[in-house]
C-alpha positions as CSV (number, residue, x, y, z in Angstrom):
1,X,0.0,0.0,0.0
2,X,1.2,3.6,-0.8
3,X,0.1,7.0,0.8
4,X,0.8,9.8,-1.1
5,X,2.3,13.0,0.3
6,X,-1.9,14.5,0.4
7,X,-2.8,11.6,2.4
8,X,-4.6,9.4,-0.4
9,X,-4.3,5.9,0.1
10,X,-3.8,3.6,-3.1
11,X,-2.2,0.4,-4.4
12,X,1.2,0.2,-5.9
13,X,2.1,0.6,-9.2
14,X,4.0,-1.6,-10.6
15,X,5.5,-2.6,-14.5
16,X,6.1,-6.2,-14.8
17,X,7.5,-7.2,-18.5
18,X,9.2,-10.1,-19.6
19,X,11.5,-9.5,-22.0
20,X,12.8,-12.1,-24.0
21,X,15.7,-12.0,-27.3
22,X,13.7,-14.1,-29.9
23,X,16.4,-14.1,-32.7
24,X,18.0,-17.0,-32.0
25,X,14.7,-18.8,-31.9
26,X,14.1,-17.1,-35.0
27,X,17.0,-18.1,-36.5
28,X,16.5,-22.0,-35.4
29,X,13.5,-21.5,-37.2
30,X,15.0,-20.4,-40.4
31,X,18.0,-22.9,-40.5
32,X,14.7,-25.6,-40.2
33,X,12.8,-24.0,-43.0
34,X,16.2,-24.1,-45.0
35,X,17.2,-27.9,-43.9
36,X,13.5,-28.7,-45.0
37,X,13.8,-26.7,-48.0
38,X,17.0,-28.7,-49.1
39,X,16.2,-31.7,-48.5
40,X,13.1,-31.2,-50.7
41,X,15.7,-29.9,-53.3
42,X,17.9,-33.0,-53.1
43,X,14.9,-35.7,-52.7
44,X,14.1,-34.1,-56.3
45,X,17.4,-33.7,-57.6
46,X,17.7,-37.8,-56.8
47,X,14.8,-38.5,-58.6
48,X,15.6,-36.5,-61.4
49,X,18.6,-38.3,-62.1
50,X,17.4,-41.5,-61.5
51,X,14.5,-41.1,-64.2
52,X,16.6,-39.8,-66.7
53,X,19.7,-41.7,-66.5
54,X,18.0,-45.0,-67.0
55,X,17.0,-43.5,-70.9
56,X,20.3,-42.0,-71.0
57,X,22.1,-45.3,-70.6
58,X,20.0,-47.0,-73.0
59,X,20.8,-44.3,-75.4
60,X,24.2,-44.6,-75.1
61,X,24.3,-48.2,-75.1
62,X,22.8,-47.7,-78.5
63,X,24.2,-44.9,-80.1
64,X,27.5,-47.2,-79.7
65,X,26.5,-49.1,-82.4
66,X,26.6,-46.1,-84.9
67,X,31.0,-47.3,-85.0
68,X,30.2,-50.1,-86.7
69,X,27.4,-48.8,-89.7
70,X,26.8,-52.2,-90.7
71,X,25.3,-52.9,-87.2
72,X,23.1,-50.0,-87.2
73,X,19.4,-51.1,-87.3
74,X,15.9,-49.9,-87.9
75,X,15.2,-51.7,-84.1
76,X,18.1,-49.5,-82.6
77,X,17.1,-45.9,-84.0
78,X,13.5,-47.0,-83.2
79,X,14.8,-47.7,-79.5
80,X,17.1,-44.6,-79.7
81,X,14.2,-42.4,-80.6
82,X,11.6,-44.3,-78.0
83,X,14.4,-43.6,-75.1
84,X,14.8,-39.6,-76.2
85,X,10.5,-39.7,-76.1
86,X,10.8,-41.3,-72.6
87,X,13.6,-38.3,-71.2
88,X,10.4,-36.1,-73.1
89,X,7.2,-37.5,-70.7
90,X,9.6,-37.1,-67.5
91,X,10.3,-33.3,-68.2
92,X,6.7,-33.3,-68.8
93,X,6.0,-34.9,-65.8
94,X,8.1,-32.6,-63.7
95,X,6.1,-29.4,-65.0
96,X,3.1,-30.9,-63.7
97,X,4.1,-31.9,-59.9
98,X,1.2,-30.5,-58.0
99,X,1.6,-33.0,-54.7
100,X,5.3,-34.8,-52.4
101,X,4.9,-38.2,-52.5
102,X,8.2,-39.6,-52.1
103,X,9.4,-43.6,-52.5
104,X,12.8,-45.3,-50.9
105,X,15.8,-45.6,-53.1
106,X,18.9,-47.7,-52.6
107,X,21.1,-46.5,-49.8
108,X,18.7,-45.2,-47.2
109,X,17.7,-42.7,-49.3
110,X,14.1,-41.0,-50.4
111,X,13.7,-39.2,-53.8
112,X,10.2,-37.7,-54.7
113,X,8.0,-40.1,-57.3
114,X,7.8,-38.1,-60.6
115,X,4.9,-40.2,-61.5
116,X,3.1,-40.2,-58.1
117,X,3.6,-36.0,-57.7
118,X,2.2,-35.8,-60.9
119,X,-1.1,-37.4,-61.2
């Protein structure tokens, strides 16, 4: 209880605040957003390459026959051509990710499925 000099009687005033420095949890928060971020970045990345090189390998396999022009046949540029068309639909595919769905790969890893993210 306070009494003023004139006589009054009243209750204390008083000013509790809490203050509190927020930027580190801030910045916690950020470097979690960022981790999240790239992982989504390299779950894609993995899945990328994994879609595309299986085309690209038939290609090349292929295209090796073009050394020896006797060998080259109607069946190979057909497959050649079918392989290019299937690096084609994945790019396609990519545009039209709307959802994460993600599947295991070898090596304890998770890529995003093109196909599933796509649908």
């Amino acid at each position: 209880m306070i009494i003023s000099e004139s006589g009054k009687v009243g209750l204390p005033r008083q000013t509790i605040a809490t203050v509190a420095d927020l930027s580190r949890l801030e910045q916690a928060h950020q470097e979690r957003i960022e981790k999240e971020k790239l992982q989504g970045v390299l779950e894609m990345a993995g899945a990328i390459c994994h879609e595309i090189n299986q085309p690209l390998q038939t290609i090349i396999g292929y295209t090796s026959l073009f050394e020896s022009p006797e060998a080259i046949s109607p069946k190979a540029l057909k497959e050649i051509r079918s392989q290019a068309r299937r690096i084609g639909t994945i790019t396609e595919r990519l545009a039209k990710i709307t959802r994460y769905k993600t599947i295991s790969y070898p090596g304890d890893t998770t890529i995003v499925d093109i196909w599933e993210s796509s649908n």
